[in-house]
C-alpha positions as CSV (number, residue, x, y, z in Angstrom):
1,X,-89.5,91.3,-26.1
2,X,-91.9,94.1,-26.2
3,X,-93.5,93.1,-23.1
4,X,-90.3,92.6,-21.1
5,X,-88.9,96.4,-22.6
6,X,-91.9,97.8,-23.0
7,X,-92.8,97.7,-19.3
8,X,-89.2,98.4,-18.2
9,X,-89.4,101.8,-20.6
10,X,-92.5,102.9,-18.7
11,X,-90.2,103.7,-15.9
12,X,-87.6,105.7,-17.4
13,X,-87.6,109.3,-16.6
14,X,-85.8,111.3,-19.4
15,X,-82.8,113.4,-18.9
16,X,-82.2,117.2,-19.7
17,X,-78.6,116.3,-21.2
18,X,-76.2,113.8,-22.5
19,X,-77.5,110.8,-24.5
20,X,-81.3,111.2,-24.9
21,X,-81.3,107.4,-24.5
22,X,-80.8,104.4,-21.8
23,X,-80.4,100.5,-22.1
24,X,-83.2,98.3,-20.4
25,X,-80.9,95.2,-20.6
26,X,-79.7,94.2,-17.4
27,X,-77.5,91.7,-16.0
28,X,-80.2,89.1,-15.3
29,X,-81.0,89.4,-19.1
30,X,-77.7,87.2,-19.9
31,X,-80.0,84.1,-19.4
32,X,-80.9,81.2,-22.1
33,X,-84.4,82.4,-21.7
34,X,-84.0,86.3,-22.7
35,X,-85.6,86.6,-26.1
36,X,-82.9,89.5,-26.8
37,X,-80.2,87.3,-25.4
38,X,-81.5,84.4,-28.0
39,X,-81.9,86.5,-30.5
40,X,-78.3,88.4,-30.2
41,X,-76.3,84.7,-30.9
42,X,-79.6,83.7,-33.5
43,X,-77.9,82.5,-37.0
44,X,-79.1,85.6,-38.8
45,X,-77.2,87.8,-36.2
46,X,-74.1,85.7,-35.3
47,X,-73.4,84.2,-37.8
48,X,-73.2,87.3,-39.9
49,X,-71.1,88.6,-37.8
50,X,-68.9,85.5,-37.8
51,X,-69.2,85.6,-41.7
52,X,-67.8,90.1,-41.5
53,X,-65.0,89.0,-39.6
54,X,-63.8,85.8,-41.1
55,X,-64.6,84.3,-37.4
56,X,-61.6,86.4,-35.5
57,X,-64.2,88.6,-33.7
58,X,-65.7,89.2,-29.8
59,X,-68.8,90.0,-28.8
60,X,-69.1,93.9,-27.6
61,X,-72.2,94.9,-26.3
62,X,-76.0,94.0,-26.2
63,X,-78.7,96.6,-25.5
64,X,-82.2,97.6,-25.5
65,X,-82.4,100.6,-26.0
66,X,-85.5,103.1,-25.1
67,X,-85.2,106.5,-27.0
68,X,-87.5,109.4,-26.1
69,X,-88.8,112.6,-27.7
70,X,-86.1,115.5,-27.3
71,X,-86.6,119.3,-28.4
72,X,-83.9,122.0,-28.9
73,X,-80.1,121.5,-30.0
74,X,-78.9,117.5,-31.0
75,X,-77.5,116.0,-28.4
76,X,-74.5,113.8,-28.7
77,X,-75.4,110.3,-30.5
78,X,-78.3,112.6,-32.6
79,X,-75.4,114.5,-34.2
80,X,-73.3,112.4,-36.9
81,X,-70.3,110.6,-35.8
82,X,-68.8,107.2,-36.1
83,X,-68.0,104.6,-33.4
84,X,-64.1,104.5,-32.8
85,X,-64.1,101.2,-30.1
86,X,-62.4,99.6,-33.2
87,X,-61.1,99.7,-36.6
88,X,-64.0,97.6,-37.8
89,X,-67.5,97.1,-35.7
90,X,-70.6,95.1,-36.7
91,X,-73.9,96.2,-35.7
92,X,-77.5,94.8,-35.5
93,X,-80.0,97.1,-35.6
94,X,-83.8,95.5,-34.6
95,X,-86.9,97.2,-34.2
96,X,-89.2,96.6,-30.8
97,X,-92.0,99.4,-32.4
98,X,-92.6,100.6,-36.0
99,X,-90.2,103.3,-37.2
100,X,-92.0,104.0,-40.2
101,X,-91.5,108.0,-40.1
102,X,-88.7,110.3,-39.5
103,X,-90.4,111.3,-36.3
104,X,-90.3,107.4,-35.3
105,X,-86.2,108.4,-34.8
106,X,-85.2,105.9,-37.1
107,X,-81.3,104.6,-37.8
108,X,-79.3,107.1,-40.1
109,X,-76.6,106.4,-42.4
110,X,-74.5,106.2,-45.0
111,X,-72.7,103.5,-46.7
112,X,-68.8,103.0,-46.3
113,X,-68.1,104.7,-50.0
114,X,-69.8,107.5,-49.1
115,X,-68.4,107.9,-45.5
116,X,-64.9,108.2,-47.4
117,X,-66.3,111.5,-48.4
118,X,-66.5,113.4,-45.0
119,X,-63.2,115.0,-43.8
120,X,-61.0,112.8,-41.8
121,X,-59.8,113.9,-38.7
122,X,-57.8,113.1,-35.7
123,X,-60.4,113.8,-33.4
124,X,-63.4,112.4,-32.6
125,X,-66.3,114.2,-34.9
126,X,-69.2,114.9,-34.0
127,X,-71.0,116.6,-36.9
128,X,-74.2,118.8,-37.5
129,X,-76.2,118.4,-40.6
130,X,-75.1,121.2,-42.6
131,X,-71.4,120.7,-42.1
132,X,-72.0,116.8,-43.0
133,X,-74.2,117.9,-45.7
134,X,-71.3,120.1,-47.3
135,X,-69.2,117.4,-46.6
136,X,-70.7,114.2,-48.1
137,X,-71.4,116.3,-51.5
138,X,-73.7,114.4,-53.4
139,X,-73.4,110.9,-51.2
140,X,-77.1,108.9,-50.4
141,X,-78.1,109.5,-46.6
142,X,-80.1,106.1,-46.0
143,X,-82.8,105.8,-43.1
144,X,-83.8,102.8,-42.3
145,X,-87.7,103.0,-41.6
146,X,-89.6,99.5,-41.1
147,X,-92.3,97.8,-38.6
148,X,-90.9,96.5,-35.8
149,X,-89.5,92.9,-35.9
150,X,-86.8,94.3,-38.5
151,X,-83.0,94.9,-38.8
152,X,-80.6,96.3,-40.2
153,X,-76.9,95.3,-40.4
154,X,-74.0,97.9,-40.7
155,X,-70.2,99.0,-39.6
156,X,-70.5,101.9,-37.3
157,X,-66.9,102.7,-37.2
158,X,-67.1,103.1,-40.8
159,X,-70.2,104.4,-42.1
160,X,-71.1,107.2,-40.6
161,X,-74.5,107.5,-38.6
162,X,-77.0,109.2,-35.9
163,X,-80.4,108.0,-34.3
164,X,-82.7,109.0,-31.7
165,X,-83.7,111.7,-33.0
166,X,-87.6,110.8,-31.7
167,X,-90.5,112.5,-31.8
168,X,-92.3,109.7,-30.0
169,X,-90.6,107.1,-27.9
170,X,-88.3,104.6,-30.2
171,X,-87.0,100.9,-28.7
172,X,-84.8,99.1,-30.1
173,X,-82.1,96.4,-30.2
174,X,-78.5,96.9,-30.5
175,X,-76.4,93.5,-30.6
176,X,-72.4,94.8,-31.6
177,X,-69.7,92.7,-32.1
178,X,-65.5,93.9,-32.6
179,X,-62.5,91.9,-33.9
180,X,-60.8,90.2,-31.6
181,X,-58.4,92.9,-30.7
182,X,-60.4,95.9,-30.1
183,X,-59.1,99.4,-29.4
184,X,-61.5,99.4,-26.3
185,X,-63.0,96.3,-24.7
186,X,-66.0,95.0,-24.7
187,X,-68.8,96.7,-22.6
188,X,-68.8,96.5,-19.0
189,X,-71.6,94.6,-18.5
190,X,-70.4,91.9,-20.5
191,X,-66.7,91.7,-19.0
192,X,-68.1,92.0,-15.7
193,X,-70.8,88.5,-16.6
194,X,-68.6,86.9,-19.5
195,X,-68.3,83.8,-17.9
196,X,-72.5,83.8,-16.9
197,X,-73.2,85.0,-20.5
198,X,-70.5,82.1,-22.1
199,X,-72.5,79.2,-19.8
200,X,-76.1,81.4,-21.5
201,X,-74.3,80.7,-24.9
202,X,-73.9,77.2,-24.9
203,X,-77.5,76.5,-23.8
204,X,-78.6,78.8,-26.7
205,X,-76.1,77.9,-29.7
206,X,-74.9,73.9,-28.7
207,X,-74.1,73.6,-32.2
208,X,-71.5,76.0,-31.5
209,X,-68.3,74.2,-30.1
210,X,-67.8,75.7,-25.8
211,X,-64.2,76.9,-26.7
212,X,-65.7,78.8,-29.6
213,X,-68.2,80.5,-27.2
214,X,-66.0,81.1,-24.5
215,X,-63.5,83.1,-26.2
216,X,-66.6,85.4,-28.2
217,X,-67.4,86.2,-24.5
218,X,-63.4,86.0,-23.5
219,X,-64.8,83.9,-20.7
């Protein structure tokens, strides 16, 4: 994994704006043979997921993400927010290079009890530190720091989080699964290859009945 991402990231040029990120999975990546891909339907990632959702769930997204160094004002995903794709989300979290600092830009949050804390609203939040601060009164703000090789599992549309918020370059995965009726659908780039990723599926999890697979990938 770090060879294949690590080389892709070596071409990125940064932006000035918007996410101060970008996903080095591609299309070709939904193959048997993608480490990522492998590890995104592995036991220890789907059938967690399977386990959060009682097995009435779709996958939503896989990504690689490459995070680089940004100065100045937080920029969208750096600010705290929830994801709202979904009343309930599952996330993967894996580490492609140690995040053993804060300047590593490690994943931020905080659990689902404390979340209940910040003010609701019926507009998407996104939130700067003090306000959250104020807000979560006393709550535990968790950052997961650890070598690379490990993850973290969480529900961003109910704990409330940030990242990227490097001081050197960050990659890591992102595997994200919904329930099986979403508010929004899955990501493009699995719609648009569900059937490819589906046929990936079955040479990765045969264990795993075809229907089954078909309709996480609503081939």
């Amino acid at each position: 994994m770090q060879d294949i991402y690590g080389s892709r990231s070596k071409a990125v040029v940064p932006k000035a704006g918007g996410h101060p990120f970008t996903n080095l999975f591609r299309e070709d990546d939904l193959s048997a043979d993608n480490p990522v891909f492998r590890f995104a339907l592995s036991p220890a990632v789907l059938d967690a997921a399977h386990a959060y959702f009682d097995g009435r769930f779709q996958f939503d997204s896989i990504q690689v993400l490459y995070s680089w160094p940004t100065d100045g004002d937080l920029l969208e995903s750096q600010l705290w927010h929830k994801d709202y794709g979904d009343s309930s989300a599952f996330h993967c979290v894996a580490y492609l290079n140690d995040v053993v600092t804060p300047e590593d830009g490690p994943f931020v949050f905080v659990d689902r009890q404390d979340s209940a804390r910040i003010r609701s609203s019926i507009f998407i939040r996104r939130i700067d530190d003090s306000t959250f601060a104020q807000e979560l009164s006393g709550g535990e703000v968790r950052s997961f720091l650890a070598p690379a090789g490990h993850s973290v599992l969480v529900d961003p549309s109910v704990c409330y989080h940030y990242g990227s918020r490097c001081r050197r370059p960050r990659l890591a995965i992102f595997a994200t699964f919904s329930t099986d009726k979403p508010y929004v659908g899955a990501q493009p780039l699995i719609r648009r290859n569900a059937r490819r990723a589906a046929s990936a599926a079955k040479l990765v999890r045969p264990d795993l009945s075809a229907a089954y697979l078909d309709r996480l990938f609503g081939a």
